[in-house]
N, CA, C and O atoms as a GROMACS GRO file, in nm:
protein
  544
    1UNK      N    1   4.748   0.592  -0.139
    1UNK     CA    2   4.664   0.579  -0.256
    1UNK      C    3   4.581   0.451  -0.250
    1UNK      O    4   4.459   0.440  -0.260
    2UNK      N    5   4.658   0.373  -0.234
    2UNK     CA    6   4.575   0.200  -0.194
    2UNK      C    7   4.462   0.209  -0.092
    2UNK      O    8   4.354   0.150  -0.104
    3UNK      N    9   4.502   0.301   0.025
    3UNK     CA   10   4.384   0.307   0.125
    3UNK      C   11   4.246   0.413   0.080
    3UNK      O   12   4.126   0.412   0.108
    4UNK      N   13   4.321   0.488   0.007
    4UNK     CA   14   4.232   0.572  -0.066
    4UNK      C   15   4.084   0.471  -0.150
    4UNK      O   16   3.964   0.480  -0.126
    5UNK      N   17   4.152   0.385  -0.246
    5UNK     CA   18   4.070   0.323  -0.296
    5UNK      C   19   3.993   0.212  -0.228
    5UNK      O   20   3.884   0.167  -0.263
    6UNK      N   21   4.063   0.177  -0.131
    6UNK     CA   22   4.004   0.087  -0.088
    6UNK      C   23   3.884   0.139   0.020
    6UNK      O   24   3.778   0.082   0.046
    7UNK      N   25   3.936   0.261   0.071
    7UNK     CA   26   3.802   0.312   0.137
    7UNK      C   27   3.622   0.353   0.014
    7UNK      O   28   3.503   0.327   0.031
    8UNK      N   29   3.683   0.409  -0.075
    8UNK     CA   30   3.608   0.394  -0.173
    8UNK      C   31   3.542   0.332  -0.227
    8UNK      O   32   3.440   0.386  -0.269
    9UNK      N   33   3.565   0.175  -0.256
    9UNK     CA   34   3.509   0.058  -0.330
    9UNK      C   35   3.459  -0.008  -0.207
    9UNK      O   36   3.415  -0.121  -0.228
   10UNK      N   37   3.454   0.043  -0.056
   10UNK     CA   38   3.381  -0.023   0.066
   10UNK      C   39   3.319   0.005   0.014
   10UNK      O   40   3.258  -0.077  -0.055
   11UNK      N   41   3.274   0.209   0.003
   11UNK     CA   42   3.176   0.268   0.027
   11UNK      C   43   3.077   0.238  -0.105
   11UNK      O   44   2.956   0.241  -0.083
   12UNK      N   45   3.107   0.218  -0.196
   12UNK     CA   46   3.013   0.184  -0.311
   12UNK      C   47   2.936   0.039  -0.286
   12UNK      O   48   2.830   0.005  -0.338
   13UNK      N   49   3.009  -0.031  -0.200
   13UNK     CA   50   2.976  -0.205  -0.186
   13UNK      C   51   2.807  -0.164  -0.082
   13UNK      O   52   2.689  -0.192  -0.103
   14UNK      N   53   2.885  -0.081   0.038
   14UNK     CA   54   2.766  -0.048   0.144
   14UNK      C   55   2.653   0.004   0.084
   14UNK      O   56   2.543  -0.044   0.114
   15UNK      N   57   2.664   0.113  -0.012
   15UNK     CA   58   2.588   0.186  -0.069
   15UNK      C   59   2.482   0.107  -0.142
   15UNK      O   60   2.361   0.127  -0.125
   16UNK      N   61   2.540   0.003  -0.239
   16UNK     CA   62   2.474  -0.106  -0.346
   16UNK      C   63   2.386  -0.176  -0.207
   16UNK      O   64   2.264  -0.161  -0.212
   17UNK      N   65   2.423  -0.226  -0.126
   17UNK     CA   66   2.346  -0.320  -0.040
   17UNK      C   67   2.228  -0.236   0.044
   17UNK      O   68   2.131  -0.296   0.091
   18UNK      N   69   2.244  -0.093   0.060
   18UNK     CA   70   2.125  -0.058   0.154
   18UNK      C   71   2.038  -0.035   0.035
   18UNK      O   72   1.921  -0.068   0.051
   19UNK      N   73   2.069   0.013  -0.075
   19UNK     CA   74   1.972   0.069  -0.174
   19UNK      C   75   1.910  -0.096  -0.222
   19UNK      O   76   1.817  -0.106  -0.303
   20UNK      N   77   1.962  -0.193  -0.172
   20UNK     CA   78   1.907  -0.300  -0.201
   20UNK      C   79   1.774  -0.332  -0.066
   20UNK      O   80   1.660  -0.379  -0.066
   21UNK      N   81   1.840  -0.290   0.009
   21UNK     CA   82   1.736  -0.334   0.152
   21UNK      C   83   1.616  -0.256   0.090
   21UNK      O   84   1.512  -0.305   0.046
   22UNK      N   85   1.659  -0.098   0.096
   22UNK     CA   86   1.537   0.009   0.047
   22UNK      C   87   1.394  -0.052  -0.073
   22UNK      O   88   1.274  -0.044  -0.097
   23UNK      N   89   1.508  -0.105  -0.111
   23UNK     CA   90   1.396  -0.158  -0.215
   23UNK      C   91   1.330  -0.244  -0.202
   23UNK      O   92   1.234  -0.251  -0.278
   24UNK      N   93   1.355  -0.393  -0.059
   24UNK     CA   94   1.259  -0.495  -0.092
   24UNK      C   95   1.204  -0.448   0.012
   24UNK      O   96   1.152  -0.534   0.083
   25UNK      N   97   1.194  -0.302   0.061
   25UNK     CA   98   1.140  -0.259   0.225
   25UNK      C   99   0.985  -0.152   0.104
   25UNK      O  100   0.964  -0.038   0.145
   26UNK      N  101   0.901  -0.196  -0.018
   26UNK     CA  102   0.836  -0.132  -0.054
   26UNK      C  103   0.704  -0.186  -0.004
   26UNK      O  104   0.678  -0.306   0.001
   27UNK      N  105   0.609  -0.071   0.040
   27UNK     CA  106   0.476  -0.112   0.054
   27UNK      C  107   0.361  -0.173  -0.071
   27UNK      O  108   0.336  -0.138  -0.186
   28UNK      N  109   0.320  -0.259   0.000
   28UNK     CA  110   0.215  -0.328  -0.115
   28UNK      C  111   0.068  -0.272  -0.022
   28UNK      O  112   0.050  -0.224   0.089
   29UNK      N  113  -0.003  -0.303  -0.117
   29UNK     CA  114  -0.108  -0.340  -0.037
   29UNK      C  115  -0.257  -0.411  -0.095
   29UNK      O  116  -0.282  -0.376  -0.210
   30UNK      N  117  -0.322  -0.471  -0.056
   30UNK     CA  118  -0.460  -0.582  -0.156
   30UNK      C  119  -0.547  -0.517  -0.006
   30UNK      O  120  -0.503  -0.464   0.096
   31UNK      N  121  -0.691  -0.551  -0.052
   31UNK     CA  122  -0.809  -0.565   0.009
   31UNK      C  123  -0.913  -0.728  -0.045
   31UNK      O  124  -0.940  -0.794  -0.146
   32UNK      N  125  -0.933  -0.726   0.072
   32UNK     CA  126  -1.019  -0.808   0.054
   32UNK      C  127  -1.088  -0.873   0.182
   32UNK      O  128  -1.091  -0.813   0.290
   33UNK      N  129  -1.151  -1.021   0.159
   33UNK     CA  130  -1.206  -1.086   0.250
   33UNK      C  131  -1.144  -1.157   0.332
   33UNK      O  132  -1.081  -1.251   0.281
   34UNK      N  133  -1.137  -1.144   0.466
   34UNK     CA  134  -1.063  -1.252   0.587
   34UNK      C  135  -1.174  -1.384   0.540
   34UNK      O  136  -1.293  -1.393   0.513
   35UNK      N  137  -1.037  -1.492   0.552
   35UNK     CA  138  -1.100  -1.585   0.477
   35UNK      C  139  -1.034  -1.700   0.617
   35UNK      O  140  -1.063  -1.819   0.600
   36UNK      N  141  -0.980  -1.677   0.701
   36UNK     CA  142  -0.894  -1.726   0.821
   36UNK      C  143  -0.795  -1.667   0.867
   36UNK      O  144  -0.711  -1.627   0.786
   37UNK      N  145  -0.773  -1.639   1.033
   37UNK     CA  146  -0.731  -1.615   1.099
   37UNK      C  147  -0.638  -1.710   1.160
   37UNK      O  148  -0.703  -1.804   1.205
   38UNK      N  149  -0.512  -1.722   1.179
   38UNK     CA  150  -0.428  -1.818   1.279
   38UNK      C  151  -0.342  -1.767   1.379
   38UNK      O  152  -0.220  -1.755   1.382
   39UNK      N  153  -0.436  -1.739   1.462
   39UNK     CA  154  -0.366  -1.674   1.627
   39UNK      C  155  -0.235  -1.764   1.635
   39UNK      O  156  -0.139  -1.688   1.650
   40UNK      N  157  -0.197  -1.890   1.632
   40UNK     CA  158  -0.141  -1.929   1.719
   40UNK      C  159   0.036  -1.877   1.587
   40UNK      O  160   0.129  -1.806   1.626
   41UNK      N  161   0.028  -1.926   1.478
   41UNK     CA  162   0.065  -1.868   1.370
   41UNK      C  163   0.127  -1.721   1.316
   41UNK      O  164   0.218  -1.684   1.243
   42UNK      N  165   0.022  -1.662   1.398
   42UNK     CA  166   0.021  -1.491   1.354
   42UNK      C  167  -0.019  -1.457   1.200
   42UNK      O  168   0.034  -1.370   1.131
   43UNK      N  169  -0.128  -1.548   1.157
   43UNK     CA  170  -0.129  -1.528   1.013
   43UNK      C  171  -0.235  -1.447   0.991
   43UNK      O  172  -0.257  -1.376   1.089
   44UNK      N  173  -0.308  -1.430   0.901
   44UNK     CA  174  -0.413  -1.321   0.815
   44UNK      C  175  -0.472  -1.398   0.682
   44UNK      O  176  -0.493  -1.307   0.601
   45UNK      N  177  -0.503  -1.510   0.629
   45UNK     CA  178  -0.528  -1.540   0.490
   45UNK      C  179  -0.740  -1.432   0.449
   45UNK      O  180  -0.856  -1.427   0.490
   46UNK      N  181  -0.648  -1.378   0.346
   46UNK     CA  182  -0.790  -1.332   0.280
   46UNK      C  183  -0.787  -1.332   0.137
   46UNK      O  184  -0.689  -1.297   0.072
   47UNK      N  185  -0.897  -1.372   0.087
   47UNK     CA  186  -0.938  -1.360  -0.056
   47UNK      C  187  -0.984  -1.216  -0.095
   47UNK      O  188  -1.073  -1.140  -0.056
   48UNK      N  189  -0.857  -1.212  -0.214
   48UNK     CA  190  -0.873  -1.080  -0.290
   48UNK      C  191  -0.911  -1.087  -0.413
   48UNK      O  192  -0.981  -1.188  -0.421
   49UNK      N  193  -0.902  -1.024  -0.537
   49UNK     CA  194  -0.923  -1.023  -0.656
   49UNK      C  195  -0.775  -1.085  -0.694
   49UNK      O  196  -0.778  -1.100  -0.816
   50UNK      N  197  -0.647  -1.128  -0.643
   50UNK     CA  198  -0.545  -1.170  -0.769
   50UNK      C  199  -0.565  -1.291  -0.628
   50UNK      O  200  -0.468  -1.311  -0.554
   51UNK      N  201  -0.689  -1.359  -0.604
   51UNK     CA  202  -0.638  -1.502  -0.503
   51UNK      C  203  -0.612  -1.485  -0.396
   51UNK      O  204  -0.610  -1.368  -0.357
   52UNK      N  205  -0.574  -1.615  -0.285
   52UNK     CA  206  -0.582  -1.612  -0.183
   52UNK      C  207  -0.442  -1.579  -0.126
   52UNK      O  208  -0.342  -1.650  -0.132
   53UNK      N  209  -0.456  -1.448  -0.063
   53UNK     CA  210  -0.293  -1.441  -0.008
   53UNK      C  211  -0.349  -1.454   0.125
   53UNK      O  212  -0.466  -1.440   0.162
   54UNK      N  213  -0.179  -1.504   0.232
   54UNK     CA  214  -0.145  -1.535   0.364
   54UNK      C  215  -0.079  -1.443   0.406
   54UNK      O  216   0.030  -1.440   0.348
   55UNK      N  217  -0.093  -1.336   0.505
   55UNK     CA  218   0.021  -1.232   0.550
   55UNK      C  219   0.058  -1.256   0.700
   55UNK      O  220  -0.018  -1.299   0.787
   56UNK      N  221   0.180  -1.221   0.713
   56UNK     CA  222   0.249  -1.261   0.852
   56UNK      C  223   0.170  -1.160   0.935
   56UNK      O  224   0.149  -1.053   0.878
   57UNK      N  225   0.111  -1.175   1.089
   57UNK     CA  226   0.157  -1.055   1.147
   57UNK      C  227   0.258  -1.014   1.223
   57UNK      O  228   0.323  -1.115   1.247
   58UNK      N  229   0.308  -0.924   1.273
   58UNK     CA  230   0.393  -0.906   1.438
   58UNK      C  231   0.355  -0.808   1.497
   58UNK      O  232   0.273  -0.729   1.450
   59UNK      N  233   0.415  -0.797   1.623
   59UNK     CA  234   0.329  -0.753   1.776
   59UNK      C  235   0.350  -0.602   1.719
   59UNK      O  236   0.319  -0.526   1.810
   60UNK      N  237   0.388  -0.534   1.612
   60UNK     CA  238   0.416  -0.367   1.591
   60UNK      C  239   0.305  -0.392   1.444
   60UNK      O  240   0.330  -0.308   1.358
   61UNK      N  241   0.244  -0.444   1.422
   61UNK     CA  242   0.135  -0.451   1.291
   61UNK      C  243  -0.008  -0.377   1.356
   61UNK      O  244  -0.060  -0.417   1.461
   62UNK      N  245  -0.048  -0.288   1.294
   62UNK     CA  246  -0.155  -0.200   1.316
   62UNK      C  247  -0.238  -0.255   1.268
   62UNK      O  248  -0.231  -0.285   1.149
   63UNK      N  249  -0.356  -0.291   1.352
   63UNK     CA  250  -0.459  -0.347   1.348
   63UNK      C  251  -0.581  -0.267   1.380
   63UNK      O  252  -0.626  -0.290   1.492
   64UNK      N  253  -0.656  -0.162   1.297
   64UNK     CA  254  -0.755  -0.089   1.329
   64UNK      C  255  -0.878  -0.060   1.256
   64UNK      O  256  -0.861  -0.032   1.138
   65UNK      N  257  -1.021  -0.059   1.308
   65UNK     CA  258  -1.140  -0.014   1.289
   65UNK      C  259  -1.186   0.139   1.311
   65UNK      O  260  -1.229   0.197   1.411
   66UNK      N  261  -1.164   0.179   1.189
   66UNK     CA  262  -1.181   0.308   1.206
   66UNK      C  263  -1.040   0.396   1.263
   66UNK      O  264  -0.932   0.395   1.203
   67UNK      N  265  -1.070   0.483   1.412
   67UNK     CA  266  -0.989   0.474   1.447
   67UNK      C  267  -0.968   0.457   1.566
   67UNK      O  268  -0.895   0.526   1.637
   68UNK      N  269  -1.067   0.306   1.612
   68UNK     CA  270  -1.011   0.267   1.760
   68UNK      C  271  -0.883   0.134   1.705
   68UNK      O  272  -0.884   0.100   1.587
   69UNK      N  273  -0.821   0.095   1.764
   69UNK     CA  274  -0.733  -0.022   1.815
   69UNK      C  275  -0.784  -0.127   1.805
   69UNK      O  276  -0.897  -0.127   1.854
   70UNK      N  277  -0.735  -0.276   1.740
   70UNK     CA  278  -0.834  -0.390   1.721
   70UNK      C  279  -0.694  -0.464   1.802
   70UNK      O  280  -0.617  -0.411   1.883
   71UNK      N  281  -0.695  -0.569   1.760
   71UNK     CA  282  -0.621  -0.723   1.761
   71UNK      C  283  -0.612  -0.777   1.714
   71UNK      O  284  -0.704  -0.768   1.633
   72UNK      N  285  -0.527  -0.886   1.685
   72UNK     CA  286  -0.538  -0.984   1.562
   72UNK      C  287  -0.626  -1.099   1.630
   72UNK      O  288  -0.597  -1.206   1.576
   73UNK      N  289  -0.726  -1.115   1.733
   73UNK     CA  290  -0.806  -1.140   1.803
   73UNK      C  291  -0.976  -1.103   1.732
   73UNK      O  292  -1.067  -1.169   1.681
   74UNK      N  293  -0.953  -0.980   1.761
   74UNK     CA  294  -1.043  -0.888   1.676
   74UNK      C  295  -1.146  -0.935   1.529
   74UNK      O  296  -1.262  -0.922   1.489
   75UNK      N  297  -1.000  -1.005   1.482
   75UNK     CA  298  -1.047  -1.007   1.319
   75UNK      C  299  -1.134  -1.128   1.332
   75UNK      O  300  -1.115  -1.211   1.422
   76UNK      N  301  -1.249  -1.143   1.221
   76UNK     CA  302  -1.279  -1.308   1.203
   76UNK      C  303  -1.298  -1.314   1.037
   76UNK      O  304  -1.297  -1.217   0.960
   77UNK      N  305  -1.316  -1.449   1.005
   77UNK     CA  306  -1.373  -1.454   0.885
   77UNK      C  307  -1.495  -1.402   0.816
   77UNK      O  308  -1.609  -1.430   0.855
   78UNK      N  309  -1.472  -1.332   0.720
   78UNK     CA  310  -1.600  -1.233   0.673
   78UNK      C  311  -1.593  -1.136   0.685
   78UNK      O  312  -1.680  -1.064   0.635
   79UNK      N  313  -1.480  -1.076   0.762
   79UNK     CA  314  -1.447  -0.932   0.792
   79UNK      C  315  -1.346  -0.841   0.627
   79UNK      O  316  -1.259  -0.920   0.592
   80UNK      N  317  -1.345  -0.758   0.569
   80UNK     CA  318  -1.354  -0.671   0.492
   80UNK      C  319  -1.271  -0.631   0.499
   80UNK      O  320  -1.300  -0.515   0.528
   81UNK      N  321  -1.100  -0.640   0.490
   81UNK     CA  322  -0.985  -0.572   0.534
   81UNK      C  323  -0.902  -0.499   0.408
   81UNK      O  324  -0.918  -0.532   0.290
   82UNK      N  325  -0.818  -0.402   0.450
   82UNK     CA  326  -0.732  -0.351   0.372
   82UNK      C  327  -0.629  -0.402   0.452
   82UNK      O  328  -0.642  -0.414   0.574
   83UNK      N  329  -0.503  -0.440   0.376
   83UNK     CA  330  -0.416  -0.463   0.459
   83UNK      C  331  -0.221  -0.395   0.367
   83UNK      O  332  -0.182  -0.446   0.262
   84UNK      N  333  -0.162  -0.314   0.420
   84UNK     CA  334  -0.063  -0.283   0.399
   84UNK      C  335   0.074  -0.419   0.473
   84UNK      O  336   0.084  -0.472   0.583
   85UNK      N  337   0.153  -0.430   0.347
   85UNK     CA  338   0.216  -0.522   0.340
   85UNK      C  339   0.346  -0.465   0.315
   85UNK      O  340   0.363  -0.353   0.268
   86UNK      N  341   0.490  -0.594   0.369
   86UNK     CA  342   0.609  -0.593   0.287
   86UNK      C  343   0.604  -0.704   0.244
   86UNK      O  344   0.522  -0.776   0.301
   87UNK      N  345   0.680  -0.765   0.132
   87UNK     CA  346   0.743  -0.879   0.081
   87UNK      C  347   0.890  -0.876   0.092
   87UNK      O  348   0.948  -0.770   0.069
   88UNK      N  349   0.962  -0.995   0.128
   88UNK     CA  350   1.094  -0.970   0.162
   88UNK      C  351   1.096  -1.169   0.196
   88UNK      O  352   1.039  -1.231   0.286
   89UNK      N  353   1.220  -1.236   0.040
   89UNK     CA  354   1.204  -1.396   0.070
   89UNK      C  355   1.052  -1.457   0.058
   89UNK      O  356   0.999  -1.545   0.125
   90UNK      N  357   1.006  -1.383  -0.044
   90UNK     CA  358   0.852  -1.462  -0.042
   90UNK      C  359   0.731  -1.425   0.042
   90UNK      O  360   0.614  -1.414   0.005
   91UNK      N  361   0.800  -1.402   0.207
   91UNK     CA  362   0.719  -1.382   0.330
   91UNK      C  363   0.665  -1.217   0.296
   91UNK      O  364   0.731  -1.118   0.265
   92UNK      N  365   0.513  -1.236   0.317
   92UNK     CA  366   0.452  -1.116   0.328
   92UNK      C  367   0.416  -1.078   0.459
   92UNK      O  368   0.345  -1.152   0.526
   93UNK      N  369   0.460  -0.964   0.504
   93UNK     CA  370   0.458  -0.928   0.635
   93UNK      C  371   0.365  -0.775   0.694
   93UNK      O  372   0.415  -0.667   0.666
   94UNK      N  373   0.268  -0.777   0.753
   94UNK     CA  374   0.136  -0.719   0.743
   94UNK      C  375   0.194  -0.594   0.848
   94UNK      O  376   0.224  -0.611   0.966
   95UNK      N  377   0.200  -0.449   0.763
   95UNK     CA  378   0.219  -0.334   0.870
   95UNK      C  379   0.102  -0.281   0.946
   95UNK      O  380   0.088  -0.265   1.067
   96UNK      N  381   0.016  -0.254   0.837
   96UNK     CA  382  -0.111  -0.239   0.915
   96UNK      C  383  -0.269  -0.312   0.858
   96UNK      O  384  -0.268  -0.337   0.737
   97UNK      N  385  -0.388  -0.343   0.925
   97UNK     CA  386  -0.462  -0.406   0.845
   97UNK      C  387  -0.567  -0.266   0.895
   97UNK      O  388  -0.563  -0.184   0.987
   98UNK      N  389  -0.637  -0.288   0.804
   98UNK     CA  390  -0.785  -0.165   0.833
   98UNK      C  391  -0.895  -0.242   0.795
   98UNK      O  392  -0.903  -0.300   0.687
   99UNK      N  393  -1.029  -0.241   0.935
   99UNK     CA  394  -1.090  -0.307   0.887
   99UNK      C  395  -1.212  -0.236   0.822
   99UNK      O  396  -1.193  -0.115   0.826
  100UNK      N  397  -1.330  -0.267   0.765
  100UNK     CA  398  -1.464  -0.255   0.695
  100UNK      C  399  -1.395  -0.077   0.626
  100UNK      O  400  -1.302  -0.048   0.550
  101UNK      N  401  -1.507   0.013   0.706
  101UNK     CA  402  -1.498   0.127   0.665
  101UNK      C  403  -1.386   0.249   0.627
  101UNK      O  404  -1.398   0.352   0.560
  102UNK      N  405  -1.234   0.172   0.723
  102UNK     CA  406  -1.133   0.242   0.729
  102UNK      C  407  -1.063   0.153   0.562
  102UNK      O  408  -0.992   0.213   0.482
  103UNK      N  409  -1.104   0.012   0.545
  103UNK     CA  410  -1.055  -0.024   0.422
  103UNK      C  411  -1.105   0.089   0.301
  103UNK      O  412  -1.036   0.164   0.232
  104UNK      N  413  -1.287   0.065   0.307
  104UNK     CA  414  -1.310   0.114   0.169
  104UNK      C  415  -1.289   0.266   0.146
  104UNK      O  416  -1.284   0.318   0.034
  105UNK      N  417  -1.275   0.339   0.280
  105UNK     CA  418  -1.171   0.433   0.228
  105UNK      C  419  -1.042   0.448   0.151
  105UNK      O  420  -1.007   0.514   0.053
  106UNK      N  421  -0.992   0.372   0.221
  106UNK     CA  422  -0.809   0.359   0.203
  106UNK      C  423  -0.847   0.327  -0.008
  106UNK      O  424  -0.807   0.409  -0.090
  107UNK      N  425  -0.925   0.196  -0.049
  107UNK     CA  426  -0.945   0.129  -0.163
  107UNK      C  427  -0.965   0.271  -0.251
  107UNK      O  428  -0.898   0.299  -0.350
  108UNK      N  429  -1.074   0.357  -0.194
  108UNK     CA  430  -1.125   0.454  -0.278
  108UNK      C  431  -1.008   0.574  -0.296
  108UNK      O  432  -1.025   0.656  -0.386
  109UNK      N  433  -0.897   0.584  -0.216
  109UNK     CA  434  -0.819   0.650  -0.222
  109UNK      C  435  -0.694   0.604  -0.298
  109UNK      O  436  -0.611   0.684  -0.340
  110UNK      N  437  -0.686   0.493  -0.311
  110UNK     CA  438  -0.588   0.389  -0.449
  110UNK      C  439  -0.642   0.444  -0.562
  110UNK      O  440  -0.592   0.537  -0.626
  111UNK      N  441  -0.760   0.379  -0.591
  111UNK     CA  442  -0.851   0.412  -0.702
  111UNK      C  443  -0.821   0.538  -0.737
  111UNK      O  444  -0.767   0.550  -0.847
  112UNK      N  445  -0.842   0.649  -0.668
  112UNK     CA  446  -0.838   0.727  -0.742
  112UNK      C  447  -0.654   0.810  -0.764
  112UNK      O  448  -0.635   0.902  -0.843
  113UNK      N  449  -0.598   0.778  -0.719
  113UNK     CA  450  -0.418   0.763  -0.724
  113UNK      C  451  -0.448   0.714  -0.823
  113UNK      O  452  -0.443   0.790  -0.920
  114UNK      N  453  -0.492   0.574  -0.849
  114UNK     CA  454  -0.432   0.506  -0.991
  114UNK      C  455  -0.539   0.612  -1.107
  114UNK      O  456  -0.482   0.614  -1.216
  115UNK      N  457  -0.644   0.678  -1.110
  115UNK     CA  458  -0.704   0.728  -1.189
  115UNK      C  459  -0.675   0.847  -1.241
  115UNK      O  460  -0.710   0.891  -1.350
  116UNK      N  461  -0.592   0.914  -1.137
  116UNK     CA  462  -0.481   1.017  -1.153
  116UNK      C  463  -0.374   0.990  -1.254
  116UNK      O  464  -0.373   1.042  -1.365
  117UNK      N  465  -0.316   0.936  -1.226
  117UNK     CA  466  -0.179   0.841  -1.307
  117UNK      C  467  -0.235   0.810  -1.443
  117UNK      O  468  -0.155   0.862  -1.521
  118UNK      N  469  -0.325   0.755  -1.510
  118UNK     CA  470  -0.401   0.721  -1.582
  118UNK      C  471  -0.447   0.808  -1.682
  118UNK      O  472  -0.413   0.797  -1.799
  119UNK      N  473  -0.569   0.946  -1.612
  119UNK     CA  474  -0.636   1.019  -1.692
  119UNK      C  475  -0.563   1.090  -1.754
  119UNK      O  476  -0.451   1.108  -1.706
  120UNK      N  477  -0.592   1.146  -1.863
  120UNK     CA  478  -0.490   1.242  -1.973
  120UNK      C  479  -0.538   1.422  -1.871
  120UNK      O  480  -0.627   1.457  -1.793
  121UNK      N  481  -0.391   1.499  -1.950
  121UNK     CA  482  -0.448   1.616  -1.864
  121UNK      C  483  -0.579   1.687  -1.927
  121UNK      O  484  -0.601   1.670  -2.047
  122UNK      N  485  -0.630   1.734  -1.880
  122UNK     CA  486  -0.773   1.820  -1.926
  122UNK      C  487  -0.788   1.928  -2.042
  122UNK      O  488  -0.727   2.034  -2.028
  123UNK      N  489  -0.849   1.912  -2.128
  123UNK     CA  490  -0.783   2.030  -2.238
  123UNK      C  491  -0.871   2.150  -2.210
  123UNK      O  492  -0.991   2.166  -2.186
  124UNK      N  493  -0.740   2.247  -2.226
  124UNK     CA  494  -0.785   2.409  -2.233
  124UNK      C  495  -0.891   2.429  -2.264
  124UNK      O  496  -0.940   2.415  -2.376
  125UNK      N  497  -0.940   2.467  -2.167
  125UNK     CA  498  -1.118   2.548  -2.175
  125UNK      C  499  -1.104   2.664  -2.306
  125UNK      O  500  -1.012   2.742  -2.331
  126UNK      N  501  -1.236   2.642  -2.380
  126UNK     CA  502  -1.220   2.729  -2.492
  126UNK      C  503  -1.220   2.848  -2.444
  126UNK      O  504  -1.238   2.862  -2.323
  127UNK      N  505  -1.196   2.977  -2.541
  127UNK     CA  506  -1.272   3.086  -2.489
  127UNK      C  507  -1.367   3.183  -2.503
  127UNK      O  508  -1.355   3.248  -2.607
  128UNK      N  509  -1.485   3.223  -2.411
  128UNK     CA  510  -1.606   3.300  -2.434
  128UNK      C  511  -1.657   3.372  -2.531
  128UNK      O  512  -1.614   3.482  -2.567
  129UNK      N  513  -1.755   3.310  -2.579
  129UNK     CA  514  -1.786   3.390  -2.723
  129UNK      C  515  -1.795   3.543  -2.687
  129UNK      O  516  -1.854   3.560  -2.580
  130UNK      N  517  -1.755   3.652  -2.744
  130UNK     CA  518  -1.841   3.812  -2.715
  130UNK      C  519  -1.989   3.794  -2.760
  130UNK      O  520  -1.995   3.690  -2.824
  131UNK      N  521  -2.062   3.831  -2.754
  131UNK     CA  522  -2.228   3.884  -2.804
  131UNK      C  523  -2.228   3.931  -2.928
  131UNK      O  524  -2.144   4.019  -2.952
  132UNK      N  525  -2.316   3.889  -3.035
  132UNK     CA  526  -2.295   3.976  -3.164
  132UNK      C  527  -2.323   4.104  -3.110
  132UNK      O  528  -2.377   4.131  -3.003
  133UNK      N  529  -2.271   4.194  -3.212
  133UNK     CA  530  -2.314   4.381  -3.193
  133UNK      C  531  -2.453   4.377  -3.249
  133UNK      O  532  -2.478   4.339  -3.363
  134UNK      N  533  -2.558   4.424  -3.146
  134UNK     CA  534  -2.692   4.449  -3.236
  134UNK      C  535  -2.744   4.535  -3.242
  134UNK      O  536  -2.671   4.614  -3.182
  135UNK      N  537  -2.842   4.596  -3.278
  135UNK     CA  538  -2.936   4.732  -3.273
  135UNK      C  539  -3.009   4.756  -3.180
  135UNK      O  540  -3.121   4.767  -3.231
  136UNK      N  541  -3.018   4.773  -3.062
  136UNK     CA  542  -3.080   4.824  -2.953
  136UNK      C  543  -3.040   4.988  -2.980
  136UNK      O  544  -3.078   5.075  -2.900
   0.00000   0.00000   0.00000
């Protein structure tokens, strides 16, 4: 009976801690302006609309124009990025960045997610008047 429970109250302990990982493992994501690059660093700083964020990169972070292959080489200041993020300890860590045209897609496809979420549903189309009856 003792081993019984005690296998039990592991399994709830394990359970509490991955559903904890799961959760700080959520995607973010901002657009905005590359505002500096730090190769040596692996960083990303760009100005968005909530300020200047800094995102980590690493050597598995998707870095693409359109849909060829860039670098974190690639990027410079003035460049137009979307960038998908984790947070995890503060550190924001960059999964993929998209640059110019592959961003303002990605942006226009938020937008309208969040406009979805948002709009009320559509009300029932009335229905078709008949024709008065006339004298023909």
């Amino acid at each position: 009976m003792k081993k019984t429970i005690a296998i039990v109250v592991s399994l709830i302990f394990v359970l509490a801690f991955t559903a904890a990982s799961f959760a700080a493992a959520k995607i973010h994501s901002v657009t905005g302006e590359v505002t500096a690059v730090d190769a040596a660093a692996k960083t990303v700083t760009l100005k968005a609309k909530k300020g200047e964020v800094t995102v980590s990169v690493e050597d598995k972070t998707s870095i693409k124009e359109g849909k060829e292959k860039k670098t974190l080489a690639d990027l410079k200041a003035g460049d137009k990025v979307t960038v998908k993020y984790t947070e995890a300890d503060g550190k924001m860590t960059a999964k993929s960045i998209m640059k110019a045209a592959a961003a303002k897609k990605m942006e226009k496809k938020m937008e309208k997610k969040e406009e979805k979420k948002a709009a009320p549903a559509p009300a029932p189309a009335a229905p078709a008047k008949k024709p008065a009856a006339g004298g023909y």
